[in-house]
C-alpha positions as CSV (number, residue, x, y, z in Angstrom):
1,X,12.4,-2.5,10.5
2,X,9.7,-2.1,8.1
3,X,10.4,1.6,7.3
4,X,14.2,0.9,6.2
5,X,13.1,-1.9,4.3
6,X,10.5,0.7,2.7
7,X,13.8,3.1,2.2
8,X,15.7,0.2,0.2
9,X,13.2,-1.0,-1.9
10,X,12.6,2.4,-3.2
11,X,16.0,2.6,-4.1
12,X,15.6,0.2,-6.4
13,X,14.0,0.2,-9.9
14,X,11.6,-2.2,-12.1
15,X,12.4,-3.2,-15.9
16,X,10.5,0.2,-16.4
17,X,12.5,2.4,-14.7
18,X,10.4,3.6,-11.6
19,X,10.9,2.1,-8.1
20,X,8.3,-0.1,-7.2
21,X,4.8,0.7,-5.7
22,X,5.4,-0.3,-1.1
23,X,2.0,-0.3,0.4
24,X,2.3,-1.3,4.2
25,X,0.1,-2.9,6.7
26,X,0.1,-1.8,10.1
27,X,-2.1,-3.1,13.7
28,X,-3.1,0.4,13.5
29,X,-3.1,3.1,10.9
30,X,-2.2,6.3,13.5
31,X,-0.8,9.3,12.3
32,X,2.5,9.9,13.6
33,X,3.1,6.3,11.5
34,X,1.7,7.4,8.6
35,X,3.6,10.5,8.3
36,X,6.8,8.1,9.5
37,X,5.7,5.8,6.2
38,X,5.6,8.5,3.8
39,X,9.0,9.8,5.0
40,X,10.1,6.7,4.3
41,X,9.1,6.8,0.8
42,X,5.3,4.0,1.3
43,X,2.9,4.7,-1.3
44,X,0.4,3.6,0.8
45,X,-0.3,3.0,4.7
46,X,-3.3,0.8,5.7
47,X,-4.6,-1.0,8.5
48,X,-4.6,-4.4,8.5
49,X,-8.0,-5.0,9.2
50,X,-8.3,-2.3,5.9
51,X,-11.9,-3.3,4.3
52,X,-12.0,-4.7,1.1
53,X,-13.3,-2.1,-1.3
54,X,-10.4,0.3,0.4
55,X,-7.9,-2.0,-0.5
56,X,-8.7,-2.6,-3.9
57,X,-9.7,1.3,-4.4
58,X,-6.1,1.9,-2.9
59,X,-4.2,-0.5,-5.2
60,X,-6.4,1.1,-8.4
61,X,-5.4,4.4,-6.9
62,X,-1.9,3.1,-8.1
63,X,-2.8,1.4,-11.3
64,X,-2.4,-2.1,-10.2
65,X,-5.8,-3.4,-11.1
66,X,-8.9,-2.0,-12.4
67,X,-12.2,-2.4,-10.2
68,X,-14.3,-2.8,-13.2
69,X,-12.8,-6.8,-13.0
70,X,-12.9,-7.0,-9.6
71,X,-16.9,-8.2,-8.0
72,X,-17.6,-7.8,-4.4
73,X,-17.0,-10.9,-2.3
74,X,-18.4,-11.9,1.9
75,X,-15.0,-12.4,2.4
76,X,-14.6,-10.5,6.7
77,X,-18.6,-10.6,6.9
């Protein structure tokens, strides 16, 4: 299931050392699943019908982009 392969990949490490960044998607972002997710070692737990600017705030949150080169789309309106 998801959460194992969460467990496995953070057992792992990039070039740099540190185990990569898991973000996971879920049909519902409830509670009991998110605690579940950061057991399992997620970085991040979002819906999957997660708004844009979350998304992108969350993957900045984490240092894999910067919002200054990102411009809002009408991509879901």
């Amino acid at each position: 299931d998801a959460l194992q392969v969460c467990r496995a990949a953070k057992q792992t490490h990039q070039a740099n050392g540190q185990p990569p960044m898991v973000m996971m998607f879920a049909p519902s972002a409830g509670s009991m699943d998110r605690i579940k997710a950061g057991l399992a070692g997620c970085d991040a737990y979002l819906s999957r019908s997660v708004a844009e600017a979350e998304f992108y705030k969350t993957l900045a949150q984490h240092r894999l982009v910067d919002l200054d080169g990102f411009e809002k789309t009408n991509v879901g309106f």
